[in-house]
C-alpha positions as CSV (number, residue, x, y, z in Angstrom):
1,X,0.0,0.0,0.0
2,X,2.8,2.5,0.8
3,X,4.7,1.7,-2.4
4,X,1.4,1.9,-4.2
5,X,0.6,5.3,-2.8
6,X,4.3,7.0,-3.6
7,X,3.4,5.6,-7.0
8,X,0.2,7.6,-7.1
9,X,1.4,11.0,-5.7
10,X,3.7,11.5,-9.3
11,X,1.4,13.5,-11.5
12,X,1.9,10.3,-13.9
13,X,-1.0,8.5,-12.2
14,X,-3.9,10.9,-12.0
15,X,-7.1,8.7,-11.8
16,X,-9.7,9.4,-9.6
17,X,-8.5,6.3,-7.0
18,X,-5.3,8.1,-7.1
19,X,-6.5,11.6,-5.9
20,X,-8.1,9.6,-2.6
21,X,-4.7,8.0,-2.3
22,X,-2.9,11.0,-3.0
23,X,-4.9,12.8,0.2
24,X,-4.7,9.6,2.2
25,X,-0.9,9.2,2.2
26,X,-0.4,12.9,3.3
27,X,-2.6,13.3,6.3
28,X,-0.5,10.2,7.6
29,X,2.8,11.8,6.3
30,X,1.8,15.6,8.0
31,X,0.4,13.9,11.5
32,X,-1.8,15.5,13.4
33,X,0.4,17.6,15.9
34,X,-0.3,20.6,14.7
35,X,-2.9,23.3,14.5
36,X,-4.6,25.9,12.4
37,X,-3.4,29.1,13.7
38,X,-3.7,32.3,12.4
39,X,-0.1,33.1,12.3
40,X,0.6,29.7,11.1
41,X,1.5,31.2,7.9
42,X,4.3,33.4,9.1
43,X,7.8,32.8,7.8
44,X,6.3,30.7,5.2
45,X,8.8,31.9,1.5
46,X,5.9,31.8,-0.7
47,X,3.8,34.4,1.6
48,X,6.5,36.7,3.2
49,X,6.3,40.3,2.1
50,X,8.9,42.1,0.7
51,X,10.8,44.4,2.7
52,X,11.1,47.0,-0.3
53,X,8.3,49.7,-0.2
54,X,6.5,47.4,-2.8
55,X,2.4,47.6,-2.6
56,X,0.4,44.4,-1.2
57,X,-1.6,43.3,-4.1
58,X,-3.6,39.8,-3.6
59,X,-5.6,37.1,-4.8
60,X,-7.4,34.3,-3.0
61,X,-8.8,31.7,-5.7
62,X,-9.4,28.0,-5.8
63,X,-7.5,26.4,-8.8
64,X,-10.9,24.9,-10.4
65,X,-13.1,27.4,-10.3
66,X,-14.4,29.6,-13.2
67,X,-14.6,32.9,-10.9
68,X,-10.8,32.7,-10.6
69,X,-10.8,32.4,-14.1
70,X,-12.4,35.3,-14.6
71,X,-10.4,37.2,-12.2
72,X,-7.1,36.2,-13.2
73,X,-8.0,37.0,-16.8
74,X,-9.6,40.5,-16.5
75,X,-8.4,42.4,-13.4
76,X,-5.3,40.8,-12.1
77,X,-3.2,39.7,-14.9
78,X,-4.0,42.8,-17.0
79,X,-3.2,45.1,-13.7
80,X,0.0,42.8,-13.3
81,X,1.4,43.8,-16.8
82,X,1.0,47.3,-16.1
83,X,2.4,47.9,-12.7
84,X,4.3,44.8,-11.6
85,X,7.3,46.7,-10.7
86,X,5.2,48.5,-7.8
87,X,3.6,45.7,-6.6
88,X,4.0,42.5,-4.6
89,X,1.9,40.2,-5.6
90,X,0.9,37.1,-3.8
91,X,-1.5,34.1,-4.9
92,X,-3.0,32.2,-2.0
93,X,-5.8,29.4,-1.9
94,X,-9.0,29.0,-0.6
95,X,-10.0,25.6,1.9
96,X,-11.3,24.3,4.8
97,X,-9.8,22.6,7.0
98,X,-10.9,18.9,7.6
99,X,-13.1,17.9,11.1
100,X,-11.6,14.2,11.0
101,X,-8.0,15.6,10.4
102,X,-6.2,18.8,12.6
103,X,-3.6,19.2,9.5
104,X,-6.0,18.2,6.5
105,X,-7.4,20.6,3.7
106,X,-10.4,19.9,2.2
107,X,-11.2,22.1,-1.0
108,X,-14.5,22.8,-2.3
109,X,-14.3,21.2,-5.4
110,X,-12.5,17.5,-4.4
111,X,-8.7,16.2,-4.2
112,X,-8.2,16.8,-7.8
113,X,-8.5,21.0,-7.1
114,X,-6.6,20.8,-4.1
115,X,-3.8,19.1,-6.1
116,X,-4.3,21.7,-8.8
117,X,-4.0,24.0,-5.9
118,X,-0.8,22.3,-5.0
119,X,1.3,22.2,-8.6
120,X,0.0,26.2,-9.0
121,X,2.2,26.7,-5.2
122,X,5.1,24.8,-6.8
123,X,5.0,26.7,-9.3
124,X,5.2,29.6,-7.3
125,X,7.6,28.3,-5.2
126,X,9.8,27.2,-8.0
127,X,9.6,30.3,-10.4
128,X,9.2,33.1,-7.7
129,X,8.8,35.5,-10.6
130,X,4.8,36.7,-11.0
131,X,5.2,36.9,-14.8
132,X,6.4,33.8,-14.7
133,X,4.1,31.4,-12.8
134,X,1.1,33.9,-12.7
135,X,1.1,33.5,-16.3
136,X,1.0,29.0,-15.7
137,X,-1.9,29.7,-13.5
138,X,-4.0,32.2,-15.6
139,X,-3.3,28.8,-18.2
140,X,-4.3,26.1,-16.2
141,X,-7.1,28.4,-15.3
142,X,-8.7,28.4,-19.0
143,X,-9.0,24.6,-19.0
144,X,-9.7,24.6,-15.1
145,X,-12.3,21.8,-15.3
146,X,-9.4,19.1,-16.5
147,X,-6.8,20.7,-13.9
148,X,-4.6,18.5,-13.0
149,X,-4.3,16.1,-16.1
150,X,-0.7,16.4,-17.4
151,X,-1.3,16.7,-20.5
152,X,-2.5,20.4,-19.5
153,X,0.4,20.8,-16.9
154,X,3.3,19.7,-19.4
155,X,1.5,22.5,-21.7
156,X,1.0,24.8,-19.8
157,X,4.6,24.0,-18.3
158,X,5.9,24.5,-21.7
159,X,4.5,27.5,-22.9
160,X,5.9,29.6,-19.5
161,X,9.2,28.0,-19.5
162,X,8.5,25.6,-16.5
163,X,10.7,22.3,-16.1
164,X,7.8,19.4,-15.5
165,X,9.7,17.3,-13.8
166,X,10.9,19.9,-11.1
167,X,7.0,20.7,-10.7
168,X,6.3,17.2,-10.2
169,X,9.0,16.8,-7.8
170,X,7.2,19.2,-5.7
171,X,4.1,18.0,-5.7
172,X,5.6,14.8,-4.8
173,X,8.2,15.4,-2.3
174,X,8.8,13.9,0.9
175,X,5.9,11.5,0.0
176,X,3.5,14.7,-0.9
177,X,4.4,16.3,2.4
178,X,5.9,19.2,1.1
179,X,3.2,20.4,-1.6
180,X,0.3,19.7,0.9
181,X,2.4,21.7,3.5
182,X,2.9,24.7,0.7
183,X,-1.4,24.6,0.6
184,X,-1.9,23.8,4.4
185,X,-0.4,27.5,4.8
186,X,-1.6,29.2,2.1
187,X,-5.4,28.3,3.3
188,X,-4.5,28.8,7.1
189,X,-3.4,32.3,5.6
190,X,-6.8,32.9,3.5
191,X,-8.9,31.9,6.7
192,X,-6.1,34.4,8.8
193,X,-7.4,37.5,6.7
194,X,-10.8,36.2,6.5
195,X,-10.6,35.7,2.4
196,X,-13.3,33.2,2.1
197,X,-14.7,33.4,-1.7
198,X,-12.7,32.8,-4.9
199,X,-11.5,35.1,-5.9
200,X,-11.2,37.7,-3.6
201,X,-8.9,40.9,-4.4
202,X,-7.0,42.4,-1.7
203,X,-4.7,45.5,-2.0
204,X,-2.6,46.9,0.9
205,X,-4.3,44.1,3.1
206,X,-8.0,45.5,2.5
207,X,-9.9,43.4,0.8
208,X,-10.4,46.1,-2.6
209,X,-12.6,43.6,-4.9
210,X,-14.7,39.8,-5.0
211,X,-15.8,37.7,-8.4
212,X,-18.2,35.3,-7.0
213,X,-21.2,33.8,-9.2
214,X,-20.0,35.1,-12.2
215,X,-20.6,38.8,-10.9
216,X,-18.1,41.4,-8.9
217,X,-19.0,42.3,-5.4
218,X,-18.0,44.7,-2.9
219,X,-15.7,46.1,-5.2
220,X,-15.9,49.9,-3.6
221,X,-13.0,51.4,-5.9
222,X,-14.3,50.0,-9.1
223,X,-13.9,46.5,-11.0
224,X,-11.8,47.6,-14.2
225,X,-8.4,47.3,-14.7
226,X,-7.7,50.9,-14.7
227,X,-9.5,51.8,-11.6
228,X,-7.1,48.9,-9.7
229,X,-4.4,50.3,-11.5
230,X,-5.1,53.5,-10.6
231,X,-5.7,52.1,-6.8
232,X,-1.8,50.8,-6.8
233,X,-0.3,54.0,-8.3
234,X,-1.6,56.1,-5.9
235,X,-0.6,54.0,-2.4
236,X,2.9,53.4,-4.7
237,X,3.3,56.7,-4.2
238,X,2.5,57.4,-0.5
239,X,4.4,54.8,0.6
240,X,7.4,55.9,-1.5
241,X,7.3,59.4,-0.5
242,X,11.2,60.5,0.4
């Protein structure tokens, strides 16, 4: 069963028995010491803010859902190429966590979106650079009902200049422990700042904009690119003030 499950976690074996096995054999590799703090996050590479007087932008999405999609592909992406040198941006995921497990993640649609959720983290772990692994996201995104088959990582890998076997790696290392870890914080974070809905938009660490059911909400500034835009030059420039 062991050998059988470290089979499973490579992204080569992606059937709907391996998913189960896939979250099976990382709630026994994680344990169950821990807890879901607020701060748990904190220290975490992929979510520590730059020191440089760079401006918060963020987006909480879930890797399968067609609101992130949306989101991705008209407000942050476009806003990305236009002020990316004033920004830090930061992509974090939306779960729950699991009542039958203190360290498991449950994610609203099944294990294959919170093993999407998991390759999109590596990616982000692995090429640090928004242009870079935003840009594998936003493409996963368009086919987001067949994340995580490989033939649309290895494409989407491709296309952004990604090395498929180092994502895979990731996902799988330390028997899965280290991708799950990479979501266990990002969602802790997402629950810390109370972004529950994919996607939410948060800017300076206000939550600025939400895509939910196909429709923006609570989006006080405006929902178009060049009112965020707009949003980001004008804190860039208060918090850069000599």
């Amino acid at each position: 069963m062991a050998l059988r499950t470290r089979n499973c976690i490579k992204l080569l074996c992606l059937s709907t028995t391996a998913f189960i096995l896939f979250l099976l054999a990382l709630r026994e590799r994680l344990g169950g010491e821990r807890i879901w703090a607020t701060d748990d996050w904190k220290g975490h590479p992929h979510l520590q803010l730059k020191e440089d007087k760079l401006v918060p932008l963020e987006a909480h999405i879930m890797s399968k859902c067609p609101d992130a999609l949306a989101c991705l592909q008209r407000l942050i992406v476009p806003t990305m190429e236009l002020t990316a040198s004033k920004v830090n941006f930061t992509l974090s995921y939306i779960g729950s966590a699991d009542p039958s497990d203190p360290d498991g993640v449950l994610c609203k649609h099944g294990p294959s979106e919170c093993l999407g959720n998991i390759i999109e983290l590596c990616a982000a772990n692995l090429y640090p650079d928004p242009k870079i692994n935003l840009g594998f996201t936003l493409c996963l995104s368009k086919k987001y009902e067949d994340i995580p088959s490989r033939e649309l990582i290895e494409g989407c890998a491709l296309e952004h200049g990604m090395d498929f076997a180092k994502l895979n790696d990731c996902a799988s290392k330390e028997d899965g422990g280290f991708g799950m870890e990479l979501l266990r914080r990002s969602v802790v974070y997402s629950r810390g700042v109370n972004a529950s809905v994919s996607c939410t938009v948060r800017l300076d660490g206000r939550e600025r904009c939400v895509r939910d059911g196909g429709v923006w909400k609570d989006c006080s500034g405006g929902s178009s690119v060049k009112s965020l835009v707009k949003d980001v030059e004008e804190r860039w420039k208060e918090i850069n003030v000599l």
